[in-house]
VEXPAVEX-821608 format. One record per atom (N, C-alpha, C, CB): x, y, z. Coordinates in steps of 0.05 Angstrom, whole numbers, plus 32768, in hexadecimal, padded with zeros to 4 digits. Glycine has a CB too. Layout:
% VEXPAVEX-821608
XYZ ...
% end
This chain:
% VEXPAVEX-821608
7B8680E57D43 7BA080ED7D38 7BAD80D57D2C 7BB180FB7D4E 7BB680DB7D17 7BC680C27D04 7BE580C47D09 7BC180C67CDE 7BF480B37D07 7C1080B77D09 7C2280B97CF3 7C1A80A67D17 7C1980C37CE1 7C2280C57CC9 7C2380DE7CBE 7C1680B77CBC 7C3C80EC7CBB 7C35810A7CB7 7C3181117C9D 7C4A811D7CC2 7C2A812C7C9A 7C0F81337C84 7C21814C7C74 7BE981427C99 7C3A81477C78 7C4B81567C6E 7C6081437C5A 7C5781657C85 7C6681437C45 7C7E81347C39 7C9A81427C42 7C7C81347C16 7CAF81367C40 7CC581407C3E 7CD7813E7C61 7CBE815D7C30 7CF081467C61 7CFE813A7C7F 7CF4813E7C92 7D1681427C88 7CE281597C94 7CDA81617CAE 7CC7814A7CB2 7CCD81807CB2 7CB5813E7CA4 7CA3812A7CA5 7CA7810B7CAD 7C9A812B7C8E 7CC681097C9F 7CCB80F97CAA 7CDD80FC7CC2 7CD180EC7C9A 7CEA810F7CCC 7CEE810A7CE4 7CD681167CFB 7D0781147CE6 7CC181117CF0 7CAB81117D04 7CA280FC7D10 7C97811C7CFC 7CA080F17CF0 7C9680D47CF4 7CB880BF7CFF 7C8580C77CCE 7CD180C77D02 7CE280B67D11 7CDB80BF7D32 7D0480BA7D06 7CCE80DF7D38 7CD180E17D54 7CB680D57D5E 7CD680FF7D5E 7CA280D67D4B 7C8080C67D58 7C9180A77D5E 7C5B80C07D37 7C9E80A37D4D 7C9480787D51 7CBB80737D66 7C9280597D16 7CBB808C7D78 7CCE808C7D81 7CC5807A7DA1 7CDA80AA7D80 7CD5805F7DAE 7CC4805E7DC9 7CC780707DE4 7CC780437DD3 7CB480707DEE 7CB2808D7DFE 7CC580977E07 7CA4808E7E13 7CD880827E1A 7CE6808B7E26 7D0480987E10 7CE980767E3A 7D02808E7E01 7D1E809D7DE5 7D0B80B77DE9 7D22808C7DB6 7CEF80BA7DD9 7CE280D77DDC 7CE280E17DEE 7CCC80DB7DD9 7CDB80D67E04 7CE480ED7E1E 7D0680F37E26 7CD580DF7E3E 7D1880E57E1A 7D3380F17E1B 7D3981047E09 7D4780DF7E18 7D2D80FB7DF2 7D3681137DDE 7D2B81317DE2 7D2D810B7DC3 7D0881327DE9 7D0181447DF5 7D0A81587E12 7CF0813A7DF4 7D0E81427E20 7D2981567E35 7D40815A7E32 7D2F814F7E4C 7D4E81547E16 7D6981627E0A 7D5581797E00 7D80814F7DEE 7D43817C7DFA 7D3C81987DE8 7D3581A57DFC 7D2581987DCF 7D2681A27E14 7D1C81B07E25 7D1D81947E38 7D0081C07E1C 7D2681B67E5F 7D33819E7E6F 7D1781997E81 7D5381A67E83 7D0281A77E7C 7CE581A37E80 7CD581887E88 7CDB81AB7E69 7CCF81837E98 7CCA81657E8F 7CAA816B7E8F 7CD6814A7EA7 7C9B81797E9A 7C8481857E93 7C7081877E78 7C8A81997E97 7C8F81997E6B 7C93819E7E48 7C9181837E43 7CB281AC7E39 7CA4816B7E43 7CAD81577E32 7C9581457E39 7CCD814A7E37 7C8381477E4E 7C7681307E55 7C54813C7E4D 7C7E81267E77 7C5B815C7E49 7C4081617E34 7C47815D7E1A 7C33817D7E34 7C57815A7E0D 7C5C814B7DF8 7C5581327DE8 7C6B81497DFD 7C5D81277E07 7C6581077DFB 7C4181017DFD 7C8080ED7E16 7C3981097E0A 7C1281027E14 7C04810A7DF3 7BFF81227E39 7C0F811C7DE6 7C0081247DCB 7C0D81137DB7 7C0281437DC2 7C1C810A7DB5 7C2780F77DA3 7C1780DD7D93 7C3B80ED7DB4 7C0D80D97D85 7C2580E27D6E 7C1580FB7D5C 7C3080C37D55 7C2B81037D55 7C2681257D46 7C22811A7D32 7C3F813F7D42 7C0B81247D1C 7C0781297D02 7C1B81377CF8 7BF181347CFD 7C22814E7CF8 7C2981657CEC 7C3F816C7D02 7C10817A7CE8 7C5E817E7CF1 7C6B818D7CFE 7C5C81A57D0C 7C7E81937CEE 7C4B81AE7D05 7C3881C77D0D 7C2E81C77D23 7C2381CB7CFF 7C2081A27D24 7C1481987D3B 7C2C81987D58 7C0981777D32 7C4181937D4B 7C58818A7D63 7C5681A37D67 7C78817C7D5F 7C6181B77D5B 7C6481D17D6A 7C5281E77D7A 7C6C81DD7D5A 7C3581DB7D6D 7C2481E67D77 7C2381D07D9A 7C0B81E77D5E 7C2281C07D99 7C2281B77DB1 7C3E81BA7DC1 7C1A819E7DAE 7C5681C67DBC 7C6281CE7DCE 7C6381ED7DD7 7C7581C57DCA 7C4F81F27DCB 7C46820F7DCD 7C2F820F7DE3 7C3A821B7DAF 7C2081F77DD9 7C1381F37DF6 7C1681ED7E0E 7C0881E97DF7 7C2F81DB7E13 7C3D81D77E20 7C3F81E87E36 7C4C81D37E15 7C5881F77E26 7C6582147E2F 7C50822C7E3F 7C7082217E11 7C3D82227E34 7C2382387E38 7C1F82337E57 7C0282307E24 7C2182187E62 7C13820E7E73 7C2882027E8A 7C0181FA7E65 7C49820B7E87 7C5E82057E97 7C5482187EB3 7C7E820D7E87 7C5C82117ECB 7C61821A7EE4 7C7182287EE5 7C64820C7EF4 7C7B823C7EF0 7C98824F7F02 7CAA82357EFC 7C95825A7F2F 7C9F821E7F12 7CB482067F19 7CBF81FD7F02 7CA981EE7F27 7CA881F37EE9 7CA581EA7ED3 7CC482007EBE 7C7E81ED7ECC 7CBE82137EBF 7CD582267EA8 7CE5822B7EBF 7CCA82477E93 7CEC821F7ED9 7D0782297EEC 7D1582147ED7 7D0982227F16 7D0681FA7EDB 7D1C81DB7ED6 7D2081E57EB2 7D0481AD7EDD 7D0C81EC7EA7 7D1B81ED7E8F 7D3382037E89 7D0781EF7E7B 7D3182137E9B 7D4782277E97 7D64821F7E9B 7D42823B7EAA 7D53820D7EB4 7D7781FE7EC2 7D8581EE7EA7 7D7181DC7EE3 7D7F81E07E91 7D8481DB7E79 7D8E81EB7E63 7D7281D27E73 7D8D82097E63 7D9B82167E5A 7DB482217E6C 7D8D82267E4E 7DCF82267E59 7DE4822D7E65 7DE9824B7E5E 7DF9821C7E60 7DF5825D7E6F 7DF182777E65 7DFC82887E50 7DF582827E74 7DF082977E45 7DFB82A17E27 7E1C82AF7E2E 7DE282BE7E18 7E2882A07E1B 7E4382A47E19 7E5882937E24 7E4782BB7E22 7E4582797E2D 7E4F825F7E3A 7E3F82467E36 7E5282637E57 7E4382427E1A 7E3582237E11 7E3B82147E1F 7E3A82167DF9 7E2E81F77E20 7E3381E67E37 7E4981DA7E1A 7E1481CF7E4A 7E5D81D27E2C 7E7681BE7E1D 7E5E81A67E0C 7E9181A97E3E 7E6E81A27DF6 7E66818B7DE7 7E3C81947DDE 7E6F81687E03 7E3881A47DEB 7E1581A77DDD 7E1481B67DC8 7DFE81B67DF0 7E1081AE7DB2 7E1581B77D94 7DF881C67D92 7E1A819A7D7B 7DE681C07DA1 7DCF81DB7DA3 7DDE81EF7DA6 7DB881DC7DBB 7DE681F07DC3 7DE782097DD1 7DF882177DC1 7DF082087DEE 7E10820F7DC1 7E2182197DA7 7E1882237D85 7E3282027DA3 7E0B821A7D88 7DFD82217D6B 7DE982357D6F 7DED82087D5C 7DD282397D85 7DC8824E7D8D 7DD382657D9A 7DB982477D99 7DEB82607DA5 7DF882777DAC 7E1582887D9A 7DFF826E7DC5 7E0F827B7D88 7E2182837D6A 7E2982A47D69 7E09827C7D4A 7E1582AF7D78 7E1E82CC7D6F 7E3382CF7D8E 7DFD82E87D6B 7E3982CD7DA0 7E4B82CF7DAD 7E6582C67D9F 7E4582C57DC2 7E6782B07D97 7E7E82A17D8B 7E9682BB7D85 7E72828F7D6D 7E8D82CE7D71 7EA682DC7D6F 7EA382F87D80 7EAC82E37D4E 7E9782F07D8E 7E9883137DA7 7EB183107DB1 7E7F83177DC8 7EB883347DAF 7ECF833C7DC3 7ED283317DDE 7ECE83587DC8 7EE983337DEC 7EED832C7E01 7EE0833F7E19 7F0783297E01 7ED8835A7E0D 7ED083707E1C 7EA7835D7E1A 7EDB83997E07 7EA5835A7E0E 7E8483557E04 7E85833C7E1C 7E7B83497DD9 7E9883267E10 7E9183147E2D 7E9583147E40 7E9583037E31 7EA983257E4E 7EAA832F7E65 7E8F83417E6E 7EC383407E65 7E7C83537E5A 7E66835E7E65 7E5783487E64 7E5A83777E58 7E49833B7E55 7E3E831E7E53 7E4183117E6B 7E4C830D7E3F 7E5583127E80 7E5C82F97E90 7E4B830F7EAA 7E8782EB7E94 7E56831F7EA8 7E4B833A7EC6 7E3283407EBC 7E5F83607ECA 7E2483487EA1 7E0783427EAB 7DF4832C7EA9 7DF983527EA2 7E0183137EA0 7DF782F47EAC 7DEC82F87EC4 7E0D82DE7EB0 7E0082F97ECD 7E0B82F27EED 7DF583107EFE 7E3D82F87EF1 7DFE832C7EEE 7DDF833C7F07 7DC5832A7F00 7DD383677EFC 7DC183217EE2 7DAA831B7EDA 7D9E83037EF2 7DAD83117EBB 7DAF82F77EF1 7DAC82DE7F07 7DA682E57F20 7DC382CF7F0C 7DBB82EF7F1F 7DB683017F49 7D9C83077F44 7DCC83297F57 7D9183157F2D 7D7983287F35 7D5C830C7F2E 7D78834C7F1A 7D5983077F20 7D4582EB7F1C 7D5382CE7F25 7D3D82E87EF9 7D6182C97F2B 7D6882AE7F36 7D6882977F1F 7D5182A57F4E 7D70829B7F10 7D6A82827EF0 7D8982967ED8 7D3282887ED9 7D89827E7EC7 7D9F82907EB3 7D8C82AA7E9A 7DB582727E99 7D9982B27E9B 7D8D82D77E82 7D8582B67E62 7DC783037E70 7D6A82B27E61 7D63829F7E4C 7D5482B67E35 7D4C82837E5A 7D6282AB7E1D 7D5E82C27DFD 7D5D82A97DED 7D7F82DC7DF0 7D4F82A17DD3 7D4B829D7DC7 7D6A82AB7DB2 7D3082A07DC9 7D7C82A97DBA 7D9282B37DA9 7D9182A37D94 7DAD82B37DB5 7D9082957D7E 7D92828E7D6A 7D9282A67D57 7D82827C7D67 7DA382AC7D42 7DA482C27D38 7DB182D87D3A 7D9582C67D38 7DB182DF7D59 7DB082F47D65 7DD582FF7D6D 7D9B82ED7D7D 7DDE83167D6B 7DFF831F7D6F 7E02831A7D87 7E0A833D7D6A 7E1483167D8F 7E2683207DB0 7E0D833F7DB3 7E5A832F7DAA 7E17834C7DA4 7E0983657DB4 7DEE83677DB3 7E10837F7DA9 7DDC83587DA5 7DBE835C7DA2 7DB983487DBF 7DAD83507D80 7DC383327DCB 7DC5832D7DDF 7DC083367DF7 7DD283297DDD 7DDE83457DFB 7DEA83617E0A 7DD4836F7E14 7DF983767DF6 7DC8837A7DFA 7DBA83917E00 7D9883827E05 7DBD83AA7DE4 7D8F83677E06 7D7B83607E0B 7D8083607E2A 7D7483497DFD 7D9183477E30 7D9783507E51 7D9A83607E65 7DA4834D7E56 7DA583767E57 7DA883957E61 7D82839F7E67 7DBC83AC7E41 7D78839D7E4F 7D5C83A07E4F 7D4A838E7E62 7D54839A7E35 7D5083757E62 7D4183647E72 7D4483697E84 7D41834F7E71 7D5B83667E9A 7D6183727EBA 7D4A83807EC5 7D7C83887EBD 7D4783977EB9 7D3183A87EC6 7D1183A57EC4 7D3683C07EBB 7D0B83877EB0 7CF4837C7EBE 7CEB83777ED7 7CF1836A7EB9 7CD6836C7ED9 7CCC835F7EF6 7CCF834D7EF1 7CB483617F03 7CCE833F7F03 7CC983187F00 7CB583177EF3 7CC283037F1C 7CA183167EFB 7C82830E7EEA 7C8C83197ECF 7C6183217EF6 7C9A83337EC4 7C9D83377EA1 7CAF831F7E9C 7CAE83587E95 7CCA831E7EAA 7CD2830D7E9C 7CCF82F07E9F 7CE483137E9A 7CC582EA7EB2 7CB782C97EB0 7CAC82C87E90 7C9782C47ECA 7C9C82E07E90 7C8682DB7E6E 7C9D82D67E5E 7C7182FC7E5D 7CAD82EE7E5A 7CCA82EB7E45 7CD082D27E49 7CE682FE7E4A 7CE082C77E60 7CEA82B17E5C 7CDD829D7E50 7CF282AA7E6F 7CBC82937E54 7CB782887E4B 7CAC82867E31 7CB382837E57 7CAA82A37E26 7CAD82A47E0E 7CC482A87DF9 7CA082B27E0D 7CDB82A37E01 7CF1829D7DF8 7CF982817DF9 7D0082AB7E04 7CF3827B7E0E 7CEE82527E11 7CE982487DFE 7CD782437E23 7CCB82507DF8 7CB982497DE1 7CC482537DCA 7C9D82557DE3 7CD4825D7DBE 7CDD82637DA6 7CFB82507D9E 7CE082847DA8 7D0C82487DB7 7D25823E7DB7 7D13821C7DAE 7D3B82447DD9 7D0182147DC7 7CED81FA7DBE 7CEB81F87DA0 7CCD81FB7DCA 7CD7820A7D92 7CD282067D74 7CEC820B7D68 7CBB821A7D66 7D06820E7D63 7D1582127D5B 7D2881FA7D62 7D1882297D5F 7D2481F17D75 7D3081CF7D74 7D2681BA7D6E 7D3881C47D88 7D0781BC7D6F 7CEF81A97D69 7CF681AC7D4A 7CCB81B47D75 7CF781BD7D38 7CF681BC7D1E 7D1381AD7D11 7CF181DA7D16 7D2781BC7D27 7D3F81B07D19 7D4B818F7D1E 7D5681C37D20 7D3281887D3D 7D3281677D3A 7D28815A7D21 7D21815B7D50 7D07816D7D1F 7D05815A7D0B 7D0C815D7CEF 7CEF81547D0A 7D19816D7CDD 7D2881767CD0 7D47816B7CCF 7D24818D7CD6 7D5A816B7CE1 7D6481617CE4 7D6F814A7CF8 7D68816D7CDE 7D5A813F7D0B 7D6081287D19 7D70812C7D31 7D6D81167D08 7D7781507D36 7D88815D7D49 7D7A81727D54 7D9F81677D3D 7D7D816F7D68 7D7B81937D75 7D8A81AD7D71 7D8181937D8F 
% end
């Protein structure tokens, strides 16, 4: 693998600013994107990426290969929908579609967080980017009545989608 990516243009170069990054900056920046250290430290072992494709494809592998324990800790890194963490311009930016919900929407938001929790022990995790107050709503409402084992899969296939969606906008824009 060469460290020189095979792509022109920002995403390329902020690939090539996160390869010739020293580990330990890469392993901080990687646990602002994910609180995984599992994730960040299968990461940092494939490094350096050719290709944006390559990065994502290897946190796909990653993800593939996290523990229960492994997506508990990265969960503990997200804060729950309809309560960005103060000052995290991710979370806030992924949770955009709450921003103008009714007071009635976040009041349901906060009561089925909170059964969601009681019932799996971790926060209700969505890939919300995009997504309304109510397409939310009504995922949560839906999810509850999984099993653990379904939504372990969900969660961590929602993990894996929030990952490539900050992985791109690091290297794109140098941010999560």
């Amino acid at each position: 693998m060469t460290s020189s990516p095979t792509t022109p243009g920002p995403e390329a170069d902020g690939l090539a600013r996160f390869n010739a990054l020293p580990e330990a900056e890469a392993a901080a920046v990687l646990h602002e994107l994910c609180a995984s250290s599992a994730w960040g430290s299968a990461l940092l072992a494939r490094r350096p990426f050719v290709s944006a494709e390559d990065l994502l494809a290897a946190s796909d592998a990653a993800m593939a290969g996290l523990t229960t324990a492994d997506l508990e800790e990265a969960m503990a890194g997200h804060p729950p929908i309809g309560r960005p963490k103060p000052g995290d311009p991710a979370s806030s930016r992924e949770q955009r579609g709450m921003a103008g919900a009714s007071d009635e929407l976040r009041a349901e938001m906060l009561e089925l967080n909170l059964a969601y929790q009681d019932r799996f022990g971790h926060v209700f995790l969505i890939c919300a980017t995009g997504l309304t107050g109510e397409q939310m709503r009504d995922a949560v409402k839906t999810r509850i009545g999984n099993s653990p084992e379904q939504e372990r899969d969900i969660v961590r296939t929602e993990l894996g989608k929030i990952n490539r969606i900050r992985l791109t906008r690091l290297l794109e824009e140098g941010t999560a």
